[in-house]
N, CA, C and O atoms as CSV, one atom per row, in Angstrom:
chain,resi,resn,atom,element,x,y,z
A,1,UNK,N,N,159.496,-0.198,21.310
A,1,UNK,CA,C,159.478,0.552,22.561
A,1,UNK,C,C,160.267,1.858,22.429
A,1,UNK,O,O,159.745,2.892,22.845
A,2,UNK,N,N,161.783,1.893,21.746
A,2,UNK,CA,C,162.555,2.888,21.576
A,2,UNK,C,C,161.770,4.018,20.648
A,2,UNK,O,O,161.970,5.232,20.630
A,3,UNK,N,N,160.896,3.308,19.947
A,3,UNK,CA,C,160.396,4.241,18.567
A,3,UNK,C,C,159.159,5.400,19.440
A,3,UNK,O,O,159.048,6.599,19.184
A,4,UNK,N,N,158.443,4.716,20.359
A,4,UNK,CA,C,157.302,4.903,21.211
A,4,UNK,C,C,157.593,5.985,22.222
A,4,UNK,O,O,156.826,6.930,22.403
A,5,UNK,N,N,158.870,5.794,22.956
A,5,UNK,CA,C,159.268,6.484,23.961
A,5,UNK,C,C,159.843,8.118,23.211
A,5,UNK,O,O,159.735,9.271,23.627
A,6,UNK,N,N,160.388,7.616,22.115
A,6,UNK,CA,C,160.567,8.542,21.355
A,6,UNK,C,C,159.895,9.909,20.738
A,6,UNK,O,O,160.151,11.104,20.593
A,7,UNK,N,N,158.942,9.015,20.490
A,7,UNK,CA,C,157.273,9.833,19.732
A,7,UNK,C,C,157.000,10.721,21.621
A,7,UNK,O,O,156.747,11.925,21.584
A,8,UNK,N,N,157.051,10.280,22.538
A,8,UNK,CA,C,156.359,10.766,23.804
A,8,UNK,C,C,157.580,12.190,24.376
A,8,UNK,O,O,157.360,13.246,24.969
A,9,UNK,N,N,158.715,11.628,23.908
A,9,UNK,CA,C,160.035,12.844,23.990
A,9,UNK,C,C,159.355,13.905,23.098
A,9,UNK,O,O,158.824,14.947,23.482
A,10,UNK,N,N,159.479,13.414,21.751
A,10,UNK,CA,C,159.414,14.832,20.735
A,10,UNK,C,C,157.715,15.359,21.211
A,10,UNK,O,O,157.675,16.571,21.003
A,11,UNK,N,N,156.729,15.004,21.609
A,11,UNK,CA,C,155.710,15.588,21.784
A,11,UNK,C,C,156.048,16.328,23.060
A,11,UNK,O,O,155.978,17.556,23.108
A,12,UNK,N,N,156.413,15.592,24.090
A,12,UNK,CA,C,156.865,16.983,24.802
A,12,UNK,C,C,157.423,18.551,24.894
A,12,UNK,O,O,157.241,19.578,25.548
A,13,UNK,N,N,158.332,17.970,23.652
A,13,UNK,CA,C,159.219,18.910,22.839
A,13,UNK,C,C,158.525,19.400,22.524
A,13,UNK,O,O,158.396,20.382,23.255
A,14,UNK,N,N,157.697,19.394,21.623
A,14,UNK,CA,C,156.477,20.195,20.529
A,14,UNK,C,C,155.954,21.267,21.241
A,14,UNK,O,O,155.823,22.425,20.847
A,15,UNK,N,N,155.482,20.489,23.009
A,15,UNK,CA,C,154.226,20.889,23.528
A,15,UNK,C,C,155.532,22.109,24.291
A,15,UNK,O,O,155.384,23.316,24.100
A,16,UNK,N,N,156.459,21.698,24.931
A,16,UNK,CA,C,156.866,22.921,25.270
A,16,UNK,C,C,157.466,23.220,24.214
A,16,UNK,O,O,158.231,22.256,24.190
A,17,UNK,N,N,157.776,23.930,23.123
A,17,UNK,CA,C,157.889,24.962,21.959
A,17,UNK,C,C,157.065,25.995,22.174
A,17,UNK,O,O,157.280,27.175,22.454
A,18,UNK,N,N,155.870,25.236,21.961
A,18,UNK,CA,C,154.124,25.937,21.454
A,18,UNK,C,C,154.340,27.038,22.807
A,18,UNK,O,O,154.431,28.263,22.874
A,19,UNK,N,N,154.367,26.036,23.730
A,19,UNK,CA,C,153.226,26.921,24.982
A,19,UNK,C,C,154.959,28.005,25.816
A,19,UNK,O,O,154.898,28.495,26.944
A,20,UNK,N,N,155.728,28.070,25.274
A,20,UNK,CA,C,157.206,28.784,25.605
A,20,UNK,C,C,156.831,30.064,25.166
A,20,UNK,O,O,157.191,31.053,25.805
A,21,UNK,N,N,155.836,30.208,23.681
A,21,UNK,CA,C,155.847,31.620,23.262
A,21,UNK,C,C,154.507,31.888,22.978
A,21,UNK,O,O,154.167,32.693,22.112
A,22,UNK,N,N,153.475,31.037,23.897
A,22,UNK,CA,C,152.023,32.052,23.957
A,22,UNK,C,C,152.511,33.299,23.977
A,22,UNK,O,O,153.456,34.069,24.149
A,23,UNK,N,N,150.924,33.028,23.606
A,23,UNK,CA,C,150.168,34.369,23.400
A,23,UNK,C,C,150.112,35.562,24.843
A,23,UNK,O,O,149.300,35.607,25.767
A,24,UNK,N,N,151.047,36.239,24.623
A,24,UNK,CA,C,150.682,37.119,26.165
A,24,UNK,C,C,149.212,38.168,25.746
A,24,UNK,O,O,148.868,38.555,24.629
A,25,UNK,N,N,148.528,38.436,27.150
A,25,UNK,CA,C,147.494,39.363,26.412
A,25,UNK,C,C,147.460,40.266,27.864
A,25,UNK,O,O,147.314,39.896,29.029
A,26,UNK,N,N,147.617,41.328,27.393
A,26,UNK,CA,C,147.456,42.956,27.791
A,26,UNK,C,C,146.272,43.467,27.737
A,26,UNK,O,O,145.473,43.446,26.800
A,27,UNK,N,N,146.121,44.199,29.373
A,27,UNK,CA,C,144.550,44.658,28.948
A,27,UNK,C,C,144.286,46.172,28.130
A,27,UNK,O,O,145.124,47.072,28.073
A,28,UNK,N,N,143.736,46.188,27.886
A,28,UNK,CA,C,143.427,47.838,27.323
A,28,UNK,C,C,144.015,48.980,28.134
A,28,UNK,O,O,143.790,48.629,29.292
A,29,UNK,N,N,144.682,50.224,28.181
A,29,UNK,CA,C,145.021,50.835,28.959
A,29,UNK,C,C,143.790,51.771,29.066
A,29,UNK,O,O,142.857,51.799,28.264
A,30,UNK,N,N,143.939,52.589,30.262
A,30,UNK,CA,C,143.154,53.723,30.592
A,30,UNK,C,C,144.024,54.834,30.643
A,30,UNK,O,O,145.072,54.803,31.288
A,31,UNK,N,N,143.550,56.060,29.834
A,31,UNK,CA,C,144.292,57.039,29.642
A,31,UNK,C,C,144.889,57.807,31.063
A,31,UNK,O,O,144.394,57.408,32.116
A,32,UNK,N,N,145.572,58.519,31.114
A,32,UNK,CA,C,145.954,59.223,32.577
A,32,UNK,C,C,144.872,60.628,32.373
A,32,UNK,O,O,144.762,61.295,31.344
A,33,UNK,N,N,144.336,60.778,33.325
A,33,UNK,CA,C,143.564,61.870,33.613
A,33,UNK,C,C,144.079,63.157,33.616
A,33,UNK,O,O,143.636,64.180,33.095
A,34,UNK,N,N,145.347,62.908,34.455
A,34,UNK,CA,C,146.200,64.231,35.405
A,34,UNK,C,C,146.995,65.119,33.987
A,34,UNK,O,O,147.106,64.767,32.812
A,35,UNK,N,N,147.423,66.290,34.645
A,35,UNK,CA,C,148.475,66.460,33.686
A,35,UNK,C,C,150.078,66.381,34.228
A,35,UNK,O,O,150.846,67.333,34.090
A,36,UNK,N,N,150.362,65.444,34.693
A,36,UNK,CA,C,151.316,64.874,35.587
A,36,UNK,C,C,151.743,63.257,35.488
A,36,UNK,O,O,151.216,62.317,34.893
A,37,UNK,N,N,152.330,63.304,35.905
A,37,UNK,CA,C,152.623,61.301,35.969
A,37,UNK,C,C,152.969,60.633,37.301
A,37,UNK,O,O,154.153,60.857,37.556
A,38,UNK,N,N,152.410,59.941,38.188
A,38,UNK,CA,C,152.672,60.001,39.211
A,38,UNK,C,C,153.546,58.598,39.233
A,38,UNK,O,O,153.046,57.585,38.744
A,39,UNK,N,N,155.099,58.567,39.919
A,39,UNK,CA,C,155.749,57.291,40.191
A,39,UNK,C,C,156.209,57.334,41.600
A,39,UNK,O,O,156.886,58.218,42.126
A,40,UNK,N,N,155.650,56.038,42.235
A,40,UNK,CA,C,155.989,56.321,43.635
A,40,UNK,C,C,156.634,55.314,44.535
A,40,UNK,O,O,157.571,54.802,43.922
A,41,UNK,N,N,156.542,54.941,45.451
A,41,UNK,CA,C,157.496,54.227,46.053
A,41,UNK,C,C,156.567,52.597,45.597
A,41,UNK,O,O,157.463,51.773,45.410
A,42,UNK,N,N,155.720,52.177,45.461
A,42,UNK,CA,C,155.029,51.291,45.114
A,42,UNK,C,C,155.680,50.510,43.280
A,42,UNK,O,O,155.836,49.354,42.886
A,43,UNK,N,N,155.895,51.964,42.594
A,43,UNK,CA,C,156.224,52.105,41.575
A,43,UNK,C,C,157.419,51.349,41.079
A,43,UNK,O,O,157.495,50.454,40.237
A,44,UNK,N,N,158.532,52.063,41.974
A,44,UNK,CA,C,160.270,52.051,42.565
A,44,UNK,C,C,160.127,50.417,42.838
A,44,UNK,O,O,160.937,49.627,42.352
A,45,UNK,N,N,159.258,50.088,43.485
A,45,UNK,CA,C,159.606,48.791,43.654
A,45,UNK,C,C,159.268,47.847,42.934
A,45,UNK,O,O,159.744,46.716,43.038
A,46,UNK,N,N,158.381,48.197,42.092
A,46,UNK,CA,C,158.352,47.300,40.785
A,46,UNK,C,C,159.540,47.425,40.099
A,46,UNK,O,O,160.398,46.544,40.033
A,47,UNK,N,N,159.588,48.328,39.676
A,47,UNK,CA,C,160.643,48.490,38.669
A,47,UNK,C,C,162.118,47.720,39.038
A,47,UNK,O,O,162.805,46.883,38.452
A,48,UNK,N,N,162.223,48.400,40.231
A,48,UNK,CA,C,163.468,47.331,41.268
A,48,UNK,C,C,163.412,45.537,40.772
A,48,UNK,O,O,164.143,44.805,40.105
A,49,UNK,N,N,162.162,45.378,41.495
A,49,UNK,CA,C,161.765,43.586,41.497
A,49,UNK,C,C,161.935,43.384,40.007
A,49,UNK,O,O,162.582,42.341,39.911
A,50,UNK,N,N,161.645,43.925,38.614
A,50,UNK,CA,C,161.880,43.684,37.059
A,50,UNK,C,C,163.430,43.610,37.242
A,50,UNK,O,O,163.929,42.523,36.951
A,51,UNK,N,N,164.180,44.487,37.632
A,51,UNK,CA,C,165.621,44.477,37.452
A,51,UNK,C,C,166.144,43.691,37.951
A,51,UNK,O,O,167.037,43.013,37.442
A,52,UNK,N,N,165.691,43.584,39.137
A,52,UNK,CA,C,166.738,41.925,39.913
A,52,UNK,C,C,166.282,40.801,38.857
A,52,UNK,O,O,167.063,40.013,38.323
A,53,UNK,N,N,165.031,40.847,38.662
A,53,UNK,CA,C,164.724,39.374,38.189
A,53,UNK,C,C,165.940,38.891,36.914
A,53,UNK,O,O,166.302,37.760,36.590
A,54,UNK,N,N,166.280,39.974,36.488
A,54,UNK,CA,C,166.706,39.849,35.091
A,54,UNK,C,C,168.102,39.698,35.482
A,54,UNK,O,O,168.739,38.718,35.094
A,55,UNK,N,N,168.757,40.821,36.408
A,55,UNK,CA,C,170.118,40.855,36.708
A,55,UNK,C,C,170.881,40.592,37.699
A,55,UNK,O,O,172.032,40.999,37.853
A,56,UNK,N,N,169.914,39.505,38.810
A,56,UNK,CA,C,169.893,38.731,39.722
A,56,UNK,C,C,171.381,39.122,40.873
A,56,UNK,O,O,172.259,38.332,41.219
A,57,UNK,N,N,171.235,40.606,41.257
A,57,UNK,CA,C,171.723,41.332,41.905
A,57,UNK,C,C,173.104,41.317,41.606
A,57,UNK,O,O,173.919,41.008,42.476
A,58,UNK,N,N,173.496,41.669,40.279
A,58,UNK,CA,C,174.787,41.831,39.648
A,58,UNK,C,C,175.132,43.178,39.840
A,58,UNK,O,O,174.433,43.874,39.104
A,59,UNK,N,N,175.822,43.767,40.438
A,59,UNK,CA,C,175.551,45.541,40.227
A,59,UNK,C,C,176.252,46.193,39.283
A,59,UNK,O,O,175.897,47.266,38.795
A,60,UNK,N,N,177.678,45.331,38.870
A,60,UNK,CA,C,178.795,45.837,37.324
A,60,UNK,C,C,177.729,46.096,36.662
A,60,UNK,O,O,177.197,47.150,36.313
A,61,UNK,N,N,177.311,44.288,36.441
A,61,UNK,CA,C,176.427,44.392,35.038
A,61,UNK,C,C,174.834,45.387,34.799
A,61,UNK,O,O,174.326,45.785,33.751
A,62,UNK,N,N,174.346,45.558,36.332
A,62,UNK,CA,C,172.822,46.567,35.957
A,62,UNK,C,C,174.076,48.081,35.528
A,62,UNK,O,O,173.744,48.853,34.629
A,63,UNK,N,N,175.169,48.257,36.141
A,63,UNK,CA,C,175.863,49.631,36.109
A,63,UNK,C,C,176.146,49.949,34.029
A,63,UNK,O,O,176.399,51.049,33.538
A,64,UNK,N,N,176.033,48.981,33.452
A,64,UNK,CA,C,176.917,48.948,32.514
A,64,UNK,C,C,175.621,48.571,31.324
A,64,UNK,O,O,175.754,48.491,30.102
A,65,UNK,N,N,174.593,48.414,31.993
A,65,UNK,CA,C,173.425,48.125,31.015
A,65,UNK,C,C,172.226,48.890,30.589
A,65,UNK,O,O,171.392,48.980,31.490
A,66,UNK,N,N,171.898,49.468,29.467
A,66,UNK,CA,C,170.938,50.355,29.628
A,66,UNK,C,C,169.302,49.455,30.238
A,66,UNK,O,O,169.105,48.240,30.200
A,67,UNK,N,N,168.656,50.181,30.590
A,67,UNK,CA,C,167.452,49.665,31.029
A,67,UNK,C,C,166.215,50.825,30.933
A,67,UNK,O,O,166.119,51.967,31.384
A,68,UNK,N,N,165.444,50.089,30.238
A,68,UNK,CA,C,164.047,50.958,29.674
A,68,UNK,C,C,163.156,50.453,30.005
A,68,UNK,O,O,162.935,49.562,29.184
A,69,UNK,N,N,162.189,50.452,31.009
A,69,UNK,CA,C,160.759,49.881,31.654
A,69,UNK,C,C,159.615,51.164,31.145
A,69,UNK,O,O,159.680,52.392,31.196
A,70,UNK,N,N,158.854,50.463,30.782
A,70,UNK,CA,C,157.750,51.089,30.073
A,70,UNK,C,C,156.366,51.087,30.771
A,70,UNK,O,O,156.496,50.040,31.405
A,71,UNK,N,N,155.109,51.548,31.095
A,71,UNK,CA,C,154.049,50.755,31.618
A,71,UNK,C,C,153.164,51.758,31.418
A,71,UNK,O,O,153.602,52.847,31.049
A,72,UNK,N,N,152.026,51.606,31.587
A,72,UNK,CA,C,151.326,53.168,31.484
A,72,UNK,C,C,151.393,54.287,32.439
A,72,UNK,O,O,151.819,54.182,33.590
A,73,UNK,N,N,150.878,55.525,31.812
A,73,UNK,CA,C,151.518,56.743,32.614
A,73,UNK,C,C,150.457,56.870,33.402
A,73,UNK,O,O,150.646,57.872,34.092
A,74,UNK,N,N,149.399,56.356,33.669
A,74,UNK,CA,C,147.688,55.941,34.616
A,74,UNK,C,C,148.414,55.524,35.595
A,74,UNK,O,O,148.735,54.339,35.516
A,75,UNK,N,N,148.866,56.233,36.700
A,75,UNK,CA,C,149.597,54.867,37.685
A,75,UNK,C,C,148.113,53.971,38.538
A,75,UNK,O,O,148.314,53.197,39.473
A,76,UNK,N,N,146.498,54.312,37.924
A,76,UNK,CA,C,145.439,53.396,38.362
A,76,UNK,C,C,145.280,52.286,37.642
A,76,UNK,O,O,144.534,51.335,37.870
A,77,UNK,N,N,146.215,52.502,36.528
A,77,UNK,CA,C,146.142,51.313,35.286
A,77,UNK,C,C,147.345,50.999,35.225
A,77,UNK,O,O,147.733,50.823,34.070
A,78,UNK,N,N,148.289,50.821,36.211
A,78,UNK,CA,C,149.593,49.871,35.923
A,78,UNK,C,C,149.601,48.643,35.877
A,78,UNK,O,O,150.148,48.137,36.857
A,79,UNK,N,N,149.206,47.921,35.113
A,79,UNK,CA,C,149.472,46.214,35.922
A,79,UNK,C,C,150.549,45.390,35.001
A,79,UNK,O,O,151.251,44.528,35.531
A,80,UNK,N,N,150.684,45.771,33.193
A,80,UNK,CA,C,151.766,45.543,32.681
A,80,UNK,C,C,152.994,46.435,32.606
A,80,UNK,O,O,152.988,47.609,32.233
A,81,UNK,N,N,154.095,45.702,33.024
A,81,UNK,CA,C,155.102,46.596,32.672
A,81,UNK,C,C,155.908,45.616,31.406
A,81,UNK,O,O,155.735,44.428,31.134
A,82,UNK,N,N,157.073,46.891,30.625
A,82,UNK,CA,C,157.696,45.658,29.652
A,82,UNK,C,C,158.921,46.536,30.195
A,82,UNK,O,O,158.972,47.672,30.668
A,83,UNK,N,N,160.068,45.370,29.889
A,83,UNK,CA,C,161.017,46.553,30.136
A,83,UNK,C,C,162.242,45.544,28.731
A,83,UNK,O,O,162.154,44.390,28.311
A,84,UNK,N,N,163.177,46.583,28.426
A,84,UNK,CA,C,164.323,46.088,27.598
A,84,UNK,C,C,165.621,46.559,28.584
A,84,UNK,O,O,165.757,47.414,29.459
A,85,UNK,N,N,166.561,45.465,27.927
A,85,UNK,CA,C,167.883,45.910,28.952
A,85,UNK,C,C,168.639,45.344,27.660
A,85,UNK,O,O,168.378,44.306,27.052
A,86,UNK,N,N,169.534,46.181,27.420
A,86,UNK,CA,C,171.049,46.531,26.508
A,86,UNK,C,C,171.838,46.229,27.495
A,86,UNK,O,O,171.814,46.747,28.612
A,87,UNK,N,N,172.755,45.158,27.016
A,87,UNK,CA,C,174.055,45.201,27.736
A,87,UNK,C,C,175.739,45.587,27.013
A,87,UNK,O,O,175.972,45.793,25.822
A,88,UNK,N,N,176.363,45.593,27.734
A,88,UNK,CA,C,177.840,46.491,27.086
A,88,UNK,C,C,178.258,45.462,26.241
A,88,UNK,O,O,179.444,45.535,25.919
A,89,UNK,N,N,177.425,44.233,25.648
A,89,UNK,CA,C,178.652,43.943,24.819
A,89,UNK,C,C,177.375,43.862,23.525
A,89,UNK,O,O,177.590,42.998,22.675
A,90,UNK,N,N,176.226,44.616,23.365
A,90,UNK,CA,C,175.639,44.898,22.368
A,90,UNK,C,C,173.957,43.453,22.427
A,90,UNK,O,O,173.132,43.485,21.515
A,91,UNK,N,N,173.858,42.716,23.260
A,91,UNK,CA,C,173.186,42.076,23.430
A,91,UNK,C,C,171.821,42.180,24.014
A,91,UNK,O,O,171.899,42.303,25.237
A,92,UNK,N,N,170.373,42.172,23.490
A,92,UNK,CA,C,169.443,42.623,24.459
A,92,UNK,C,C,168.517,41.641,24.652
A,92,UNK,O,O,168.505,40.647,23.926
A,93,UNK,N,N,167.432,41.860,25.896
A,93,UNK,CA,C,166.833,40.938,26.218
A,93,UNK,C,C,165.707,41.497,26.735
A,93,UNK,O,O,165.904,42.665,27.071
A,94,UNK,N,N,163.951,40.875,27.039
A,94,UNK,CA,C,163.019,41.615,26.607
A,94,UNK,C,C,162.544,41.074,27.859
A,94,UNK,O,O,163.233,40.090,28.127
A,95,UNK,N,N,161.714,41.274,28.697
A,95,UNK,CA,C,161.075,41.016,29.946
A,95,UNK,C,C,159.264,41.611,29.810
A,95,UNK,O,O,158.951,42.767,29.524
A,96,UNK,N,N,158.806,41.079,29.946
A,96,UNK,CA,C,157.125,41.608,30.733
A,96,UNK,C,C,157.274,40.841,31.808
A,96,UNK,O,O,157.780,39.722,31.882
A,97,UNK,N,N,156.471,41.978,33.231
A,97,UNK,CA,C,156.165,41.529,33.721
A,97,UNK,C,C,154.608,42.167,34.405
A,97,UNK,O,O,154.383,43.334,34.725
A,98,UNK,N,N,153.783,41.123,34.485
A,98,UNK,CA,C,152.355,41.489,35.281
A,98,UNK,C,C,152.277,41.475,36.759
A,98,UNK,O,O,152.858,40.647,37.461
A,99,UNK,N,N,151.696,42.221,37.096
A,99,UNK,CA,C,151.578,42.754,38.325
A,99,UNK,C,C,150.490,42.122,39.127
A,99,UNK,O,O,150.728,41.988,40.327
A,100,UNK,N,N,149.041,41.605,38.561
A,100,UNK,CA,C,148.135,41.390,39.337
A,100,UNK,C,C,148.760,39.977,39.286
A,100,UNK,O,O,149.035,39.755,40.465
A,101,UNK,N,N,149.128,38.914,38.564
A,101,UNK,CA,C,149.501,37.780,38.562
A,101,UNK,C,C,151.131,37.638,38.759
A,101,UNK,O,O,151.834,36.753,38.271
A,102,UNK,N,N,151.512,38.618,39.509
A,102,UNK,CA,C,153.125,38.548,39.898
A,102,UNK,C,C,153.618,37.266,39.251
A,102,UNK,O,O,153.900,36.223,39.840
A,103,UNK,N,N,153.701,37.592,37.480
A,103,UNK,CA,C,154.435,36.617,36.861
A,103,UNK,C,C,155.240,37.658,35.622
A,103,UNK,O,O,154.779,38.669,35.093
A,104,UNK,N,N,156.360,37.110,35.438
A,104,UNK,CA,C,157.524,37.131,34.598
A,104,UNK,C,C,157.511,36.379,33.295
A,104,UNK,O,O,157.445,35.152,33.221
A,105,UNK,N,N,157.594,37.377,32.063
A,105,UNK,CA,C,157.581,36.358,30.904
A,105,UNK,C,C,158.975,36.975,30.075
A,105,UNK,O,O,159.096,38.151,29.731
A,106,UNK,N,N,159.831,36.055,29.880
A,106,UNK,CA,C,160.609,36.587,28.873
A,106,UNK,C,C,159.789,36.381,27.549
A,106,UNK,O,O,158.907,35.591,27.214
A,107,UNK,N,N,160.502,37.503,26.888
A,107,UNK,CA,C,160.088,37.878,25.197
A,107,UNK,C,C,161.485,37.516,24.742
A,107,UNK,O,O,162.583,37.314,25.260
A,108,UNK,N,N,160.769,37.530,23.152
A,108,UNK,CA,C,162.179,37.636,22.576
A,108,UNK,C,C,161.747,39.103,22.097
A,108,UNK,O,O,160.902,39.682,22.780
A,109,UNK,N,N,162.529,40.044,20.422
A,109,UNK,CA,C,162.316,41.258,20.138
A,109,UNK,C,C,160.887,40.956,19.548
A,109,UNK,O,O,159.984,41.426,20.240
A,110,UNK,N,N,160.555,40.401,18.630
A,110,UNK,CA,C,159.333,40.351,18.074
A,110,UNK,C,C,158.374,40.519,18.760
A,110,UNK,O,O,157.442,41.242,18.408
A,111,UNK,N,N,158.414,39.855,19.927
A,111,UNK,CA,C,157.048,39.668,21.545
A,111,UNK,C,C,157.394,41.028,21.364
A,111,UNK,O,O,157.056,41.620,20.339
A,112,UNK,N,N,158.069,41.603,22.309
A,112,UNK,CA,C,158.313,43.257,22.453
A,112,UNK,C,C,157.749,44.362,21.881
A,112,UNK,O,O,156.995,45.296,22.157
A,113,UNK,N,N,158.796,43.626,20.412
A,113,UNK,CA,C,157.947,44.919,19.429
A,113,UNK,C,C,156.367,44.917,19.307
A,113,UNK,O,O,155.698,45.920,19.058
A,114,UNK,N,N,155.911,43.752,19.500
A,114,UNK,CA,C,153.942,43.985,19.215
A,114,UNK,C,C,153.356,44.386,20.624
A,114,UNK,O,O,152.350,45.084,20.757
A,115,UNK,N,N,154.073,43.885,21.622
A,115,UNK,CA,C,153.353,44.210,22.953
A,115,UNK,C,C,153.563,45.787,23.822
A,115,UNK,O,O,153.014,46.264,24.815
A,116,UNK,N,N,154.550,46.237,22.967
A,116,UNK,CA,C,155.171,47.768,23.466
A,116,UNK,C,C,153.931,48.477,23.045
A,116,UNK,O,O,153.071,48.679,23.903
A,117,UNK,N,N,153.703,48.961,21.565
A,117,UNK,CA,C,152.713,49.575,21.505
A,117,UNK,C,C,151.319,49.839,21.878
A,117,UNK,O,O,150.672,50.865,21.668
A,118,UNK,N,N,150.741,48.127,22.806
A,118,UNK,CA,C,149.696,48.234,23.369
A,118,UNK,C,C,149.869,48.598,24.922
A,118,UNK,O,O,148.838,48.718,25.583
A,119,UNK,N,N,150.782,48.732,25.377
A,119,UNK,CA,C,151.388,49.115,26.587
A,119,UNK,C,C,151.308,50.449,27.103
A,119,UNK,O,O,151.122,50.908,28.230
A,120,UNK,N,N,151.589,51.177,25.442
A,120,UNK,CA,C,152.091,52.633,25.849
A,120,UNK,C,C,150.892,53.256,25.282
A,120,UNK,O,O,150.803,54.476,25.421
A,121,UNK,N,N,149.996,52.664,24.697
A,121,UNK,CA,C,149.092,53.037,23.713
A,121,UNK,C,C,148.654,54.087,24.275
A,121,UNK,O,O,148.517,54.955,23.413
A,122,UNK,N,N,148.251,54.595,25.684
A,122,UNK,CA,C,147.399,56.004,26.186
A,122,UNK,C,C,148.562,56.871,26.589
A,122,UNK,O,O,148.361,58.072,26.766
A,123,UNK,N,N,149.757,56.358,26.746
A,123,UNK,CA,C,150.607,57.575,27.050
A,123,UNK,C,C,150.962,58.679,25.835
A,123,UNK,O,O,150.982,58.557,24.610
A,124,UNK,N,N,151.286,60.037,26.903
A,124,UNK,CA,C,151.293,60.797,25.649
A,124,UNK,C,C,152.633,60.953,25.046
A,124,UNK,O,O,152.739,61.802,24.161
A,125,UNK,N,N,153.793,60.188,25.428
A,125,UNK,CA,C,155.207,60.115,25.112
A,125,UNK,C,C,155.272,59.020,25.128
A,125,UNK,O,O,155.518,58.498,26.216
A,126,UNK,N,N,155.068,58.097,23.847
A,126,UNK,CA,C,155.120,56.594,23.678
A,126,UNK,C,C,156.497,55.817,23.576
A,126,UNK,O,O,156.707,54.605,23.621
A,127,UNK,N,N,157.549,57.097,23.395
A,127,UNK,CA,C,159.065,56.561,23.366
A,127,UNK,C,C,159.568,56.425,24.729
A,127,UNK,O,O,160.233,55.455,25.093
A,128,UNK,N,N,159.177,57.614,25.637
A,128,UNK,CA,C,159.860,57.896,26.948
A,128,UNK,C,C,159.645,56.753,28.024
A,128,UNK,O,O,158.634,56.750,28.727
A,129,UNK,N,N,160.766,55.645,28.146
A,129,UNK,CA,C,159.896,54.853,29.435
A,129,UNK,C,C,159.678,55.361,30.885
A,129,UNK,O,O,160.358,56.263,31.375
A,130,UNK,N,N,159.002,54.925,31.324
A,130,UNK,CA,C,158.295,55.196,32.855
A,130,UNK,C,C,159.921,55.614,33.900
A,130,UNK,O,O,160.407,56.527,34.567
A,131,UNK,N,N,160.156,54.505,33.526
A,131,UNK,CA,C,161.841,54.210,34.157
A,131,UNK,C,C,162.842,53.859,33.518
A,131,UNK,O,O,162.523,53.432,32.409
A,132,UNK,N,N,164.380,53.838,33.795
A,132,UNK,CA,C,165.046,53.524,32.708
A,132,UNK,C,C,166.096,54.366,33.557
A,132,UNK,O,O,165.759,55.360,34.200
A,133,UNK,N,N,167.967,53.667,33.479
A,133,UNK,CA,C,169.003,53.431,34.246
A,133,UNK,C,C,169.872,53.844,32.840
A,133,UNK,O,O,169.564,53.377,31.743
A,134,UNK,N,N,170.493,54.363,32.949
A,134,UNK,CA,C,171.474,54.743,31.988
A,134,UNK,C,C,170.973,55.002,30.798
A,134,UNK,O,O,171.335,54.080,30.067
A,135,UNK,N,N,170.635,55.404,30.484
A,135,UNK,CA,C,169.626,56.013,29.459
A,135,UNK,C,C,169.247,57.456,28.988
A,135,UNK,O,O,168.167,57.837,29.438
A,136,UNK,N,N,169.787,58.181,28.323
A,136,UNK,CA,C,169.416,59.470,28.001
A,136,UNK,C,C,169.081,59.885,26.707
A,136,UNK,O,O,169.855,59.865,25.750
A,137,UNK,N,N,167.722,60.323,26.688
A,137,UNK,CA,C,166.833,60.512,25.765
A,137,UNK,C,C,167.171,61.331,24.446
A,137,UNK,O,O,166.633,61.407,23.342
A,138,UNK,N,N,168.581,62.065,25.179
A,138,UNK,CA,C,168.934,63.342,24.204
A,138,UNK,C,C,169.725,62.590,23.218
A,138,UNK,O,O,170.221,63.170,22.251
């Protein structure tokens, strides 16, 4: 019985491992038309709702952390955003979040690093994020 109950633990285990670091999938971006970037109060509040989620209305710690949200510069094609947040004691942590399915996935760096580039893929400044809190480019 102990050996049985056992086998039904570690398969759980297994099964959440596996399904902890699906596969996220991003749709294709659509290039921005304009020669402009439009971010607006719709925008602001995404970006807001990514930051609480992560820093669950700490204000030292958002004050003291860099934060880089990325998404496309199409604001008709926003629906992934990714964002990274640096904190002051050298530690970072990776967030997507989707918009049509108002869901939250932590990454680790690896997720990040492959899912950034399909993110930014039509923007024409693939380093510069959309948004981003302590952060200066220079």
């Amino acid at each position: 019985m102990k050996l049985s109950l056992s086998a039904i633990v570690m398969s759980c285990l297994c099964c959440f491992v596996l399904t902890s670091h699906a596969e996220v999938n991003v749709k294709k971006c659509q290039p921005n038309q304009n020669d402009y970037i439009i971010f607006d109060e719709y925008d602001s509040n995404i970006a807001e709702k990514i930051i609480e989620y992560k820093l669950h209305n700490q204000p030292e710690k958002r004050e003291n952390s860099i934060i880089k949200i990325f998404a496309n510069e199409n604001n008709d094609d926003r629906n992934d955003w990714i964002a990274s947040f640096l904190f002051d004691d050298q530690s970072e942590q990776f967030l997507l979040y989707q918009v049509d399915q108002d869901r939250f996935v932590d990454l680790d760096q690896k997720q990040f690093d492959s899912l950034l580039p399909k993110i930014v893929e039509c923007n024409q400044n693939k380093q510069l994020p959309i948004y981003s809190e302590n952060f200066d480019e220079d």
